[in-house]
N, C-alpha and C positions, 0 to 999 in steps of 0.2 A: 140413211143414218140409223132410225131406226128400226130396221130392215134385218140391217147389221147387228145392232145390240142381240134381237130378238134371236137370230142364227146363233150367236153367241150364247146366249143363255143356254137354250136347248141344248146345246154342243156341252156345256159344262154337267149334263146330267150322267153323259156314260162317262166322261172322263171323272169321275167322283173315283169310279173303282179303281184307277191307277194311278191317284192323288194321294189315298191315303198310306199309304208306305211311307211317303216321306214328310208326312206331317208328325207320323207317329215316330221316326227314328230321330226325329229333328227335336220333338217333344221328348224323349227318353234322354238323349245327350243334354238336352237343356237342363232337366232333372240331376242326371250326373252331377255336371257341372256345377251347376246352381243352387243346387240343393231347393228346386222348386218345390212348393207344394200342389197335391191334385189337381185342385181347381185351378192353379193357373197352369198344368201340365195341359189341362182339357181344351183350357181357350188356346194355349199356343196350337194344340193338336187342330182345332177348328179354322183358326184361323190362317194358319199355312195350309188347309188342306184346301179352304176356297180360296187362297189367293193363287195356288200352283194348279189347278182348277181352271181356272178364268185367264190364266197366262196360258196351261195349256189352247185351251179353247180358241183364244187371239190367234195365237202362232196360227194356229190350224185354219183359220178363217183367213188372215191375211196373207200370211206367208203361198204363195202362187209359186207352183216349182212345175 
C-alpha cells in the first residue's frame, strides 16, 4: 500500500507538465463565467492542476493493459 502511494507520488512529478493546460483553461472559463477574481482564478488553477495530476498518476499506476 505504501509501496503504491510512493509510485504514485513520484509519477505525479513529470505528469505536472501535461496537467497544467487544463487547470488553466478550466481557470480562464471559470473567470468567464463567473466573473472570478485572481486569487481564486489561482487556487482553482492549483487545484485542478493537482487533482488531474494525481488521477492522471492512479490511471497509469493501476490501470494494467
Amino acid at each position: 500500500m505504501l509501496h503504491d502511494i510512493m509510485i504514485i507520488l513520484v509519477m505525479t512529478l513529470p505528469m505536472l507538465l501535461f496537467s497544467v493546460y487544463p487547470g488553466l483553461r478550466l481557470g480562464d472559463y471559470l473567470e468567464e463565467k463567473y466573473n472570478l477574481q485572481e486569487t481564486q482564478k489561482r487556487k482553482v488553477v492549483i487545484v485542478v492542476t493537482i487533482l488531474f495530476t494525481l488521477t492522471l498518476s492512479s490511471l497509469l499506476h493501476y490501470v494494467k493493459i
